[in-house]
N, C-alpha and C positions, 0 to 999 in steps of 0.2 A: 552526671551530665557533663561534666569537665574532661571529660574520659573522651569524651567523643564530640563536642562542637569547641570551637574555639573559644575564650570568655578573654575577659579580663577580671582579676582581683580585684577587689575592693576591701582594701585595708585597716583594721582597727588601729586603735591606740595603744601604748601603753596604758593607759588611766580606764581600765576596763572598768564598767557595773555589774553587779551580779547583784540579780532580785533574792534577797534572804527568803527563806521558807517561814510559813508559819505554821498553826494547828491542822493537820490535812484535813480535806473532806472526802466523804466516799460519797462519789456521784449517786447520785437518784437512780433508782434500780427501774424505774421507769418514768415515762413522761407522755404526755397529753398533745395529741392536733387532731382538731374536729372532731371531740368527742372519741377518737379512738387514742387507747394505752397501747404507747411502742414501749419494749426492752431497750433499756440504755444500753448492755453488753451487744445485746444484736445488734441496734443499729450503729456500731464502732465496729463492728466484726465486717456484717456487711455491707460497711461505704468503703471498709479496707484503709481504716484508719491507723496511720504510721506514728504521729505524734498527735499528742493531747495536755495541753496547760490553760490552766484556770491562774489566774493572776487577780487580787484583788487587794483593793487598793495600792502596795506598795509590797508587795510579797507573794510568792506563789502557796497556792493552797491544792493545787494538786497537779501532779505532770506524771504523761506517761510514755510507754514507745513503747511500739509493736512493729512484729514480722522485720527485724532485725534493724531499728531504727534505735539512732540513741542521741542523745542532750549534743553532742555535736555534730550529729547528720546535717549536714547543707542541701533541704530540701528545693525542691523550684519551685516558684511563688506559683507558676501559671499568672494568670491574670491581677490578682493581688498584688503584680509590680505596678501595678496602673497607678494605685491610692500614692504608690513613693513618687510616680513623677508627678501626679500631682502637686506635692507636697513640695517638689522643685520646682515650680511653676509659681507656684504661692512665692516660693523666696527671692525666683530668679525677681519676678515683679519688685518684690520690699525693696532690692540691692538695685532696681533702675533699670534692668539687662531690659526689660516687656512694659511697655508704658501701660497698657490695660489690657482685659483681656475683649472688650469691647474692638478691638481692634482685630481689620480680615487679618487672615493669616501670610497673604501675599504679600503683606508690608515688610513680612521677615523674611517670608521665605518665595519670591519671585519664582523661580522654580517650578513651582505649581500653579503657578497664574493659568494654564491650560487645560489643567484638570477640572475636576468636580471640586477641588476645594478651593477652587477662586469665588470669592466673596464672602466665606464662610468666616465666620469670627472665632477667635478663641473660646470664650467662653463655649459655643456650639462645638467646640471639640469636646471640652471638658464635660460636658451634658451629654455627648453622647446622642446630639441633636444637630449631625452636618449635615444630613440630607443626602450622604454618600447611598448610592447603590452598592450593597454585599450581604453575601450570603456566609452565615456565619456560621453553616451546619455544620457541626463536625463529623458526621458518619457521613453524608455526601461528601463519598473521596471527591467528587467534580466543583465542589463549591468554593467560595471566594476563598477562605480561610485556609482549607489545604492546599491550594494554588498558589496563596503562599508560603505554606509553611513548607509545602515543596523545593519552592526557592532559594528559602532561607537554608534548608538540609544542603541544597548544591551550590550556595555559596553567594547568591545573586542578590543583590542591592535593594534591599526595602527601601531607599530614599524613592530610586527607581520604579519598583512595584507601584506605591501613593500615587507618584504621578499619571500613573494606570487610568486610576478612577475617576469615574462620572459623578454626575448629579443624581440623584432619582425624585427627593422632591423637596418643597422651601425649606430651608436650613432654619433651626430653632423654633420649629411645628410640632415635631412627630421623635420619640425615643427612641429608637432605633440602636441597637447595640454594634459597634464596629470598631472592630480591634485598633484596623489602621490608622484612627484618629491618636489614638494613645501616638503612635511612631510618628506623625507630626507632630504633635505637642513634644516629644522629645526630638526631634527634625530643629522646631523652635530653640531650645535651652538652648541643645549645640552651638545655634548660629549666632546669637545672643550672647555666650556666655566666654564663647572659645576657648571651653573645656568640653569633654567627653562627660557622657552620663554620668560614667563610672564616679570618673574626676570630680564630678561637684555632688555624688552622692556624697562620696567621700569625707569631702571634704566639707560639708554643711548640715549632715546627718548623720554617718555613719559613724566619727569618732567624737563627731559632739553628744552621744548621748550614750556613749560608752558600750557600744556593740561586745558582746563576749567574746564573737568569732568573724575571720575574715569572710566575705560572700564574693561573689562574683557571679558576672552576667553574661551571658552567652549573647557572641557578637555575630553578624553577617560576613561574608568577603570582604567586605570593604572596611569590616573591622566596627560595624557601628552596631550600637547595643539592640536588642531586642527589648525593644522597653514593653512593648504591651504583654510581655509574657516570662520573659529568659535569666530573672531573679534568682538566685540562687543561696538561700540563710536557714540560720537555725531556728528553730520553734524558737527559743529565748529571745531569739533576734526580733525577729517575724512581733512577738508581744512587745517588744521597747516600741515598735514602731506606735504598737495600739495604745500603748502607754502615754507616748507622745502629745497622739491626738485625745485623748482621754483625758489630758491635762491642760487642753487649747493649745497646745503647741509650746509648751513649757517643759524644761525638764532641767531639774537640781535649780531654782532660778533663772534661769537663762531661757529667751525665747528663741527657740530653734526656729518654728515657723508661725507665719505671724498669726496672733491670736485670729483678728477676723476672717485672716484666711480658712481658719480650719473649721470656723461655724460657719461660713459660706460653703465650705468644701462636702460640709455633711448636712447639709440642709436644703429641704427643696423648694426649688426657686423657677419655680412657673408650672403653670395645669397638666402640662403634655408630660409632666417627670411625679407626678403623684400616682402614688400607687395607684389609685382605682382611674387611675386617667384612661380612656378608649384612645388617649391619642400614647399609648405606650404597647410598644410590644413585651412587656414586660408584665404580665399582673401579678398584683399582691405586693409589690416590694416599688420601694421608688430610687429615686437618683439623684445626688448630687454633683458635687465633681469628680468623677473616677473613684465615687464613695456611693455603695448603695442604702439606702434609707428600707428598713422595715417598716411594715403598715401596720395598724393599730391591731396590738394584742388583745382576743379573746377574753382571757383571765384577766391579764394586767393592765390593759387599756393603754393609752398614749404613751410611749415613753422615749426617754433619747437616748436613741441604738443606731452606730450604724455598723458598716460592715463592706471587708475588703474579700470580693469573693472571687475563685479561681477553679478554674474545669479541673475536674476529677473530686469535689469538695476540699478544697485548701478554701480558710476562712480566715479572718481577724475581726473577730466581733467584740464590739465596744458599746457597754451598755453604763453614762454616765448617772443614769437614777441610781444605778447600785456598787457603781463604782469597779469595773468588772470589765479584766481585758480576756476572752478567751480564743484560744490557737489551735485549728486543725489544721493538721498536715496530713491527707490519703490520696489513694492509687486506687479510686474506686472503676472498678472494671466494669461497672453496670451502669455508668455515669449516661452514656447515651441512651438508655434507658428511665432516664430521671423524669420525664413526664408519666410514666407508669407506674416505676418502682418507689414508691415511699421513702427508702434508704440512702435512692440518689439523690434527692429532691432539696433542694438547698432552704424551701420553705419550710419543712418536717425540719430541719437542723436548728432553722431558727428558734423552734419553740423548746428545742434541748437546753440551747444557750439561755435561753432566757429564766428556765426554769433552772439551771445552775446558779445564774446569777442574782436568781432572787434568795436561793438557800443561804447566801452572802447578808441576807438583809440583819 
């Protein structure tokens, strides 16, 4: 991706971590949704799965790469950058920059006082509950989302695009999935913080917690990050982050991001973001802040999972009953086929994960 859109670096430390190995496992040769047995090899063959790590507790137990990926490939998160700014949002708040997130978002950012995000509250970004009119299709070339990523290809100002949008209906009702929310919410840090995304991942996560390799973000003309999507790390990186959260936002001692932040961030916190909610475009799976929440397992019943997901299946799934960060990275080609095909279906994925991370027990 560096090859071809502009980024910026995002720079490690000297004082890198490297997760030790411990006893491998060999994945489950199959696994269980709704009564039907998938192939574990098929369904990694066909979601076009690049990278695969299992990390559990404090050691990887098994990692792999395919179709010419390897332990230092700088994958793109896709949407899975969403859970990082979160995550800076969380701290921009701790340090003072966001006084709540109970607050409209025109407080910081006047700018969009015109648009459809006047009145809207943070929090309703972060939920994924502003009320924005968008279409989020990705095979409709004509839809909001390739309108802008259109733009973004030819160099044109996502602060500009946001300002675009309307209302469609009461903000913190209805779940509704929209990218552009995420690029406010990092719209916010910038004007708050008067560093670049980049600059305060950097600097508040990336080498506090001992990144192996440098990432970087692919930026617009105007030079500003594409946060809802333009992530650029390694599977090893991609799991410190699950790791992170996995540990409440603690890592070697030290709190990166604030504890309550990170059980607010993965916990759902109102009816229209539960899975089985009618008021969620979304069923089966629910939402927290730019963290999605899986719904109650079949086999294993309630547990606390959640999960950083991204178009084409790139995953970070964190399941704390068993202690259990697991990382896919694929280029699946059948992705907009994913309401049909089992393979693309980020729900079938779920119950792989799950059923790894009980092998852990």
């Amino acid at each position: 991706m560096n090859e071809y859109f502009d980024n910026k670096e995002i720079y490690n430390s000297d004082n890198i971590f490297v997760f030790p190995d411990r006893k491998p496992i060999d994945l489950p040769k199959e696994f269980e949704y709704e009564k039907k047995l998938f192939n574990t090899k098929k369904y990694l063959d066909s979601s076009y799965t690049q990278g695969f790590l299992v990390l559990h507790e404090d050691s990887i137990s098994f990692e792999s790469y395919y179709l010419g990926q390897n332990k230092n490939t700088r994958h793109i998160s896709w949407s899975v950058a969403k859970s990082f700014v979160s995550a800076l949002i969380g701290i921009a708040i701790n340090e003072g920059y966001i006084e709540s997130i109970e607050d409209n978002i025109e407080k910081y950012l006047p700018e969009l006082s015109s648009s459809g995000y006047n009145g809207v509250k943070i929090r309703e970004l972060l939920q994924m509950s502003s009320g924005i009119s968008f279409d989020e299709t990705y095979s409709d070339m004509n839809s909001d989302i390739n309108r802008y990523w259109r733009g973004f290809v030819l160099g044109d100002s996502q602060d500009a695009f946001a300002a675009t949008l309307k209302n469609k209906i009461t903000p913190g009702t209805f779940n509704h999935y929209v990218s552009i929310n995420t690029h406010v919410l990092a719209m916010i840090i910038v004007k708050t913080t008067g560093k670049s995304l980049t600059e305060y991942l950097e600097e508040k996560i990336w080498k506090k917690i001992g990144m192996e390799n440098n990432g970087y973000w692919l930026v617009d003309g105007k030079g500003m990050e594409m946060a809802l999507g333009g992530l650029n790390a390694t599977i090893r990186d991609y799991a410190k982050m699950g790791k992170l959260f996995l540990d409440s936002g603690r890592w070697k001692g030290l709190q990166i991001v604030p504890e309550k932040w990170v059980l607010e961030s993965t916990s759902i916190n109102g009816e229209h973001l539960e899975a089985t909610s009618v008021h969620s475009a979304h069923p089966n799976i629910g939402y927290g802040y730019q963290w999605w929440i899986p719904g109650t397992s079949q086999k294993y019943g309630k547990e606390e999972e959640f999960m950083a997901i991204g178009i084409y299946n790139q995953f970070i799934y964190v399941n704390r009953s068993t202690k259990t960060v697991i990382v896919k990275n694929s280029a699946n080609k059948n992705y907009y086929d994913r309401f049909n095909n089992p393979y693309a279906s980020k729900i079938v994925a779920i119950e792989l994960f799950r059923t790894i991370a009980h092998m852990n027990e």
